[in-house]
C-alpha positions in Angstrom: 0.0 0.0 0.0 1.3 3.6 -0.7 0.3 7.0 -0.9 -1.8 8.4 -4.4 0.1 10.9 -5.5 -1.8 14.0 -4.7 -0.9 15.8 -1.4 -3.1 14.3 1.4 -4.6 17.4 2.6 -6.0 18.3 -0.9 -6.8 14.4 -1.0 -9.0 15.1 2.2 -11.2 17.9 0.7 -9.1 20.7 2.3 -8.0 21.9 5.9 -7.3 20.5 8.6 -9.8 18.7 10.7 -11.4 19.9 13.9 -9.5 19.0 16.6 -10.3 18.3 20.1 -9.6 20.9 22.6 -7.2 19.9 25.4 -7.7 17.0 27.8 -7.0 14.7 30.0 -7.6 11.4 28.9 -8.8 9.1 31.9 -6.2 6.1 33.2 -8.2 4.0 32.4 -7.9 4.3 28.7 -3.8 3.5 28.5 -4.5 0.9 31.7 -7.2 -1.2 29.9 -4.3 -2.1 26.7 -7.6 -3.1 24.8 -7.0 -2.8 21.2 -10.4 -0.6 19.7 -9.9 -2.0 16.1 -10.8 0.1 13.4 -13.8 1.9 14.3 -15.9 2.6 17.7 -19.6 1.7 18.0 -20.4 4.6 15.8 -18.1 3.5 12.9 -15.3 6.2 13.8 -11.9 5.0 13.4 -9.5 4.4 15.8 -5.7 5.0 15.4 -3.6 2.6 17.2 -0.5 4.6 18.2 2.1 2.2 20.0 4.4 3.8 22.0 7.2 3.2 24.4 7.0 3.9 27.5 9.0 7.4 27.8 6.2 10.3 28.1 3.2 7.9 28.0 0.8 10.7 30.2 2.0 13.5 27.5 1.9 10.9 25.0 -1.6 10.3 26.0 -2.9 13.7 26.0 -1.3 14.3 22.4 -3.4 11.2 20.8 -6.3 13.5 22.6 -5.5 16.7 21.1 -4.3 15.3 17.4 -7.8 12.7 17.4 -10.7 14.6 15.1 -14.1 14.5 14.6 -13.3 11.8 11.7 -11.1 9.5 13.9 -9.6 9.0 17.5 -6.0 8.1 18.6 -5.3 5.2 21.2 -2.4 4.9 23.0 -0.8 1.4 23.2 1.9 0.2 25.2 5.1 -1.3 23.4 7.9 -3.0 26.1 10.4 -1.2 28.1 13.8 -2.3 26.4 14.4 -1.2 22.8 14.4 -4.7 21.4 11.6 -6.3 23.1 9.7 -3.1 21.5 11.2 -4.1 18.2 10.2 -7.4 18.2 7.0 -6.6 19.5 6.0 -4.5 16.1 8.2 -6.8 14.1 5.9 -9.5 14.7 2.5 -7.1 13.9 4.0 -6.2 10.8 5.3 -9.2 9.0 1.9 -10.3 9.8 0.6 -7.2 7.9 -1.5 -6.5 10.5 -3.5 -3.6 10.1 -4.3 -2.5 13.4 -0.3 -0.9 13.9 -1.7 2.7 12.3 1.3 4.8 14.2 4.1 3.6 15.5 6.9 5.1 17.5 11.0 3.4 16.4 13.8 3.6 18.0 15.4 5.9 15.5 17.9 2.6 14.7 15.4 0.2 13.7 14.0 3.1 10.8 16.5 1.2 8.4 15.0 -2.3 8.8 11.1 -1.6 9.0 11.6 0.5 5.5 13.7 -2.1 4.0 11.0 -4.1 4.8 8.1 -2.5 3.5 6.7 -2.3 6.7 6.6 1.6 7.0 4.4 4.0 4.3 7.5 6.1 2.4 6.0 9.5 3.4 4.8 11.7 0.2 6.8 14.4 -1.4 5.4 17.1 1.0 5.2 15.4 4.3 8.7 14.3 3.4 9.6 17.9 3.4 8.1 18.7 6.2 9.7 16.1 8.3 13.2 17.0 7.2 12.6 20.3 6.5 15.1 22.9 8.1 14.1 23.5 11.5 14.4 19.9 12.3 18.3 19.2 14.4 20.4 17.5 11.5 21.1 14.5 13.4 17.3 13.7 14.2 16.9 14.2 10.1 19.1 11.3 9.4 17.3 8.9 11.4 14.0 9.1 9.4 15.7 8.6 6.1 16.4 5.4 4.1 17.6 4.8 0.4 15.5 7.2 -1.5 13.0 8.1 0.9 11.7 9.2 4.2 10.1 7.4 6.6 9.4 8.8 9.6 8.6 11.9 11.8 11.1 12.9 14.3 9.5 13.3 17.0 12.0 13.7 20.0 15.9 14.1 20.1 17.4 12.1 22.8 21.2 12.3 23.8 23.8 11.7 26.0 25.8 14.4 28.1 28.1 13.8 30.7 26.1 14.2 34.2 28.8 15.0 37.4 28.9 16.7 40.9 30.5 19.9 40.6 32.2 19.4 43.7 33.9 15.8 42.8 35.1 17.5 39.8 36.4 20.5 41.7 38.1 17.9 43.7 39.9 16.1 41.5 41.5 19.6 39.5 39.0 19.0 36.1 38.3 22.3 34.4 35.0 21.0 33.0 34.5 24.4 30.5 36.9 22.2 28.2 36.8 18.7 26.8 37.4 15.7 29.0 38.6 12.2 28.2 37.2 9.4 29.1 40.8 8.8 30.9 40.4 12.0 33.1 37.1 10.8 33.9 37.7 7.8 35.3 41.2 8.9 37.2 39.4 11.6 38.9 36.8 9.5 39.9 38.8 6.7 41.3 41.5 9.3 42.9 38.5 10.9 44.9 36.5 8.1 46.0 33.7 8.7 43.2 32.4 6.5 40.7 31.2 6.6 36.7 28.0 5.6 36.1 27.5 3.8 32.2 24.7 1.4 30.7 26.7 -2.0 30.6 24.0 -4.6 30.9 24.0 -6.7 27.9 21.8 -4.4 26.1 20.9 -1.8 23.6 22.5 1.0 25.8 25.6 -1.2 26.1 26.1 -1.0 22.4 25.0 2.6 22.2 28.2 3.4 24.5 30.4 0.8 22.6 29.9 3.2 19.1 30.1 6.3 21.0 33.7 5.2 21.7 34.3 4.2 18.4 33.1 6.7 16.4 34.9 9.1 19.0 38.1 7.9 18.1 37.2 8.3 14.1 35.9 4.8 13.5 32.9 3.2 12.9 31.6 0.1 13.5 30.6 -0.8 9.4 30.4 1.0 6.8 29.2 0.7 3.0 26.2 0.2 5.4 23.1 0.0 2.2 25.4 -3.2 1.3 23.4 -5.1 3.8 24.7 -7.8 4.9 27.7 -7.5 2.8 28.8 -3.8 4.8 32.4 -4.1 5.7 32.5 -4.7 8.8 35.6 -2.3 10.3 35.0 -3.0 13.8 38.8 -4.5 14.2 40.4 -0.7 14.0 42.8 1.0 16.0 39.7 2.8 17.1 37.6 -0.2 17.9 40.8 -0.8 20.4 40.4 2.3 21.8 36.8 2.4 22.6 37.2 -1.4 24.0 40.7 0.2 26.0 38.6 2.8 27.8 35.7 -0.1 29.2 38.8 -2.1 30.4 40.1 0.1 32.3 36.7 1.7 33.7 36.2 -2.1 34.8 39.7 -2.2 36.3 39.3 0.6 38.1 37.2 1.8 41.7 35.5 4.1 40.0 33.7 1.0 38.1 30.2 0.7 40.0 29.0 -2.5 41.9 26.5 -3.3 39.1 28.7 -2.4 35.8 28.0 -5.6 34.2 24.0 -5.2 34.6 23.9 -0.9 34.7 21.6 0.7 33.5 20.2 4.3 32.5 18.7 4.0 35.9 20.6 2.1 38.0 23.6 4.6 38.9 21.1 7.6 39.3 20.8 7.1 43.1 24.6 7.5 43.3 25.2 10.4 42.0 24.5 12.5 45.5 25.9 9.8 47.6 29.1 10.6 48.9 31.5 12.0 46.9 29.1 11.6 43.9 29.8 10.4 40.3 30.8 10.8 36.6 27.8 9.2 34.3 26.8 9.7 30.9 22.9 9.7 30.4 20.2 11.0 28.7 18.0 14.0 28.6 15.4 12.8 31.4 18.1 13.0 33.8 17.6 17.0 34.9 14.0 16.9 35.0 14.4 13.4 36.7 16.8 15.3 39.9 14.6 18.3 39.4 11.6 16.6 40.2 13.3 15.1 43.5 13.6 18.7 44.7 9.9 19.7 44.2 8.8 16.3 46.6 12.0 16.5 48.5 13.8 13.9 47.6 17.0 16.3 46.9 17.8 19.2 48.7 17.9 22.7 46.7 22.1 22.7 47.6 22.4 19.2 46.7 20.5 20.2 42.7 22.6 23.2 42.9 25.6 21.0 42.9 24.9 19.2 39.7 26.7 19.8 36.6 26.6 18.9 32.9 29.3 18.8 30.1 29.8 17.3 26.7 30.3 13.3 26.3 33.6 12.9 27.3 36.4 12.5 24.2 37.6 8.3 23.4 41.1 10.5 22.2 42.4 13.8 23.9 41.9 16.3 21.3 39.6 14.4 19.0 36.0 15.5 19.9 33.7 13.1 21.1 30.3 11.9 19.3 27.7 11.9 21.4 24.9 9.1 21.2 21.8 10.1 19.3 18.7 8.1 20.4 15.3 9.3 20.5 11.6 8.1 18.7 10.4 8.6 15.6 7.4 8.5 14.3 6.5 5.8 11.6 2.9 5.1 9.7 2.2 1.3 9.4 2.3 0.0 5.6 -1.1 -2.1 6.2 -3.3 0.5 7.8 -6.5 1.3 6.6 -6.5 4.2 7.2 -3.3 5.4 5.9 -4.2 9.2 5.1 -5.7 10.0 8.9 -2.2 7.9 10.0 -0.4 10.3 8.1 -1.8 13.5 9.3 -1.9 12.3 13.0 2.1 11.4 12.6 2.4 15.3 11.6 0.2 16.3 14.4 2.2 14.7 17.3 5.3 15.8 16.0 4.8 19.5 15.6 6.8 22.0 17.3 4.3 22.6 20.0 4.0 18.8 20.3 7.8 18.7 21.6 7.6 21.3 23.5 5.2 19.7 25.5 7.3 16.3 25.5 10.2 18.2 26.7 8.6 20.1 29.5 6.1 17.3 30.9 9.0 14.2 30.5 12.0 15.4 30.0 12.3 14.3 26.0 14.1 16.8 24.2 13.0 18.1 20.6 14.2 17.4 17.5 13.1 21.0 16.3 15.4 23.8 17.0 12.1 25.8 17.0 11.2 24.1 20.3 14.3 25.0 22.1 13.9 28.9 21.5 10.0 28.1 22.6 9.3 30.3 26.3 8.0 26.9 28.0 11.5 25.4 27.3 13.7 28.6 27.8 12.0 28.5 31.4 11.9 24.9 32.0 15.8 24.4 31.4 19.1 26.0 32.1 20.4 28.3 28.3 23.5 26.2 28.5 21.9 23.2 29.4 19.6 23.9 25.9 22.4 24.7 23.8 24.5 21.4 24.8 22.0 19.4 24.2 20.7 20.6 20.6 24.6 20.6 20.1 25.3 17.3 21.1 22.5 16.1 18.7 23.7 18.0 15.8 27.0 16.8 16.3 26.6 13.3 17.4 27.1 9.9 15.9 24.3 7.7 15.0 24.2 4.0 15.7 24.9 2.0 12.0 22.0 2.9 9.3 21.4 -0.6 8.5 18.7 -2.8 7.3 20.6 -5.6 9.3 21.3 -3.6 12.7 19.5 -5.3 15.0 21.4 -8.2 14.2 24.8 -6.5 14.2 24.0 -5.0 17.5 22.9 -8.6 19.4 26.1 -9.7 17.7 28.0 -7.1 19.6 26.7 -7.5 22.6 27.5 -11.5 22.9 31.1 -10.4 22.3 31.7 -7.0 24.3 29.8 -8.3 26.9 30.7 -8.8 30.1 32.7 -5.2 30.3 34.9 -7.2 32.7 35.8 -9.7 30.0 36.6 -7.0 27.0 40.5 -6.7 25.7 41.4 -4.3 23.4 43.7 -6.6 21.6 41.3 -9.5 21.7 37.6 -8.1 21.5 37.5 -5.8 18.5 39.0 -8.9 16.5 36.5 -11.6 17.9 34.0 -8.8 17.8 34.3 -8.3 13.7 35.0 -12.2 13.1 31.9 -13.0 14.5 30.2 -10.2 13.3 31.0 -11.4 9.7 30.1 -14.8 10.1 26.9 -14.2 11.5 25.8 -11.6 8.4 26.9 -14.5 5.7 25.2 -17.3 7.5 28.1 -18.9 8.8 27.2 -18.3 12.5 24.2 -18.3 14.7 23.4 -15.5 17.5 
């Protein structure tokens, strides 16, 4: 199935539909996980939307706002981990089942579901409009595949580095310049404080394995549209960089009791005990600490003492690529209602619509618009704004690949446990198996 040709506002007699005004949806209509089908009682249809479960209240009340007097948006509730969500829709979709209208990707698995037919390529305009100019570079990259463009950004995630201004005052760190990943960890383990990662044999963990790679000018493939024919350049002086600075973060005491099982929330609670902690994270984190200081979790001193900086560099002088995450927006291929699926993937990624998202739950835009919007400017430190957008801009993106998720469960069988990686062992073993597993010569 595929778009006619004609724009689909002109297709849908002109102007945008009434919208509802703003509310509330009750609880009960995320908590009761019934699919509606295609149409109410009174032969309306219903959007399924299935989302992950970042934002769901805002989430919610956008499916309110963006439903019309022609159909209604329903939230549905995809898995926590990026993989079980991946499956989940994988499984809808090679069924061609019709009832996935909207769905929100991990930018990474964009690649896959288009190479698959599973996601409408967006028409001429709507392509425009989701790549146009005011959408962050990096988030624009995500939605595109081969020829085409399959997605709304919706929401730019990344990672900064997250510290306690006093451990890093300790330890004789000017943080208004780039740090290593080296200095990191030394002043950490020199002043009794730790560094908080995602090393759980995960997504995350692989998000933080290309981070170091691409920050020390590799990359993990590349000829990536080859398929499963990419080279695979994982065995690289840089791939023995990225794998020497998780050695010696699980070497050292600054390594947290959970490394091997971290994850983006499990070294949260440590940053304000005792001497505090180094950790890379995403976005959510200041509204998360922010939040503890409104119901007293955190005293005002102890939010006061938070600080934030760029992702720290894999090589002194070579600067460092953040990760790029986030969600897209993608419109099933066997919908029936591809046209209201279309114009409800515009509504809930407008401008306004991040805003909202970033205000509410933490999840930043992918629109620079959003970022000079009064709600943000207020919500959020200027700095704190302007590192972010820049880290997204700037970043590296996970491999653009039809065949990703398999590279990345590949990765993590090797690289993981952190405790077991060797820089003149693992990048080898990592690209071996890599390479077998792409031609059919091995089995994840």
């Amino acid at each position: 199935m595929t778009f006619a040709s004609a724009p689909p506002r002109d297709r849908r007699g002109g102007g945008r539909r009434r919208r509802r005004g703003i509310a509330v949806l009750a609880a009960a209509t995320l908590a009761s996980g019934l699919l509606a089908g295609c149409s109410g009682d009174s032969g309306k249809p219903t959007l399924n939307w299935y989302v992950n479960p970042d934002g769901v209240p805002t989430l919610t009340k956008l499916a309110e706002q963006c439903s019309t007097d022609e159909y209604d948006i329903e939230v549905q509730l995809l898995p926590s981990g990026a993989t079980d969500q991946r499956t989940q829709l994988a499984r809808r979709l090679a069924a061609e089942d019709s009832s996935t209208d909207l769905m929100s990707l991990d930018p990474v698995f964009v690649a896959e579901f288009a190479n698959a037919n599973w996601l409408e390529k967006l028409p001429e305009e709507s392509a425009a409009t989701a790549t146009d100019e005011d959408v962050l570079e990096g988030a624009a990259e995500t939605v595109k595949w081969d020829d085409g463009v399959y997605a709304f950004p919706q929401w730019a995630n990344t990672q900064v580095l997250w510290y306690r201004k006093s451990l890093a005052e300790a330890a004789g760190l000017d943080m208004s310049q780039p740090v290593t990943w080296d200095q990191v960890i030394d002043a950490a383990a020199e002043n009794g404080g730790t560094v908080g990662v995602q090393a759980n044999k995960y997504e995350a963990y692989v998000v933080w394995i290309n981070a170091l790679i691409q920050g020390a000018g590799g990359d993990i493939i590349s000829n990536n549209e080859a398929g499963k024919d990419a080279s695979v350049d994982i065995d690289s002086e840089a791939g023995k960089a990225a794998a020497a600075v998780i050695e010696k973060l699980a070497d050292s005491k600054a390594a947290q009791p959970d490394l091997t099982t971290s994850n983006e929330g499990t070294s949260l609670g440590l940053m304000f005990e005792g001497p505090g902690e180094f950790m890379v994270n995403w976005t959510f984190v200041y509204q998360n600490y922010k939040t503890l200081v409104d119901t007293g979790g955190l005293t005002q001193e102890q939010f006061d003492d938070l600080g934030w900086a760029r992702y720290p560099e894999t090589v002194e002088g070579e600067e460092s690529k953040p990760p790029i995450g986030g969600i897209d927006i993608g419109v099933g291929a066997f919908s029936k209602h591809p046209d209201f699926a279309l114009e409800a993937a515009e509504c809930v990624t407008t401008s306004e619509s991040q805003v909202a998202l970033a205000v509410e739950s933490g999840l930043m835009p992918a629109r620079q618009s959003a970022y000079d919007a009064k709600e943000l400017t207020e919500a959020y430190p200027a700095d704190l704004l302007e590192l972010f957008s820049q880290s997204v801009d700037s970043g590296g993106p996970r491999p653009k690949s039809s065949y990703y998720a398999t590279i990345s469960a590949a990765l993590q069988s090797v690289w993981h446990s952190p405790r077991s990686v060797d820089p003149e062992s693992t990048p080898r073993e990592s690209a071996r198996f890599l390479k077998d597993v792409l031609e059919g010569k091995a089995l994840l």
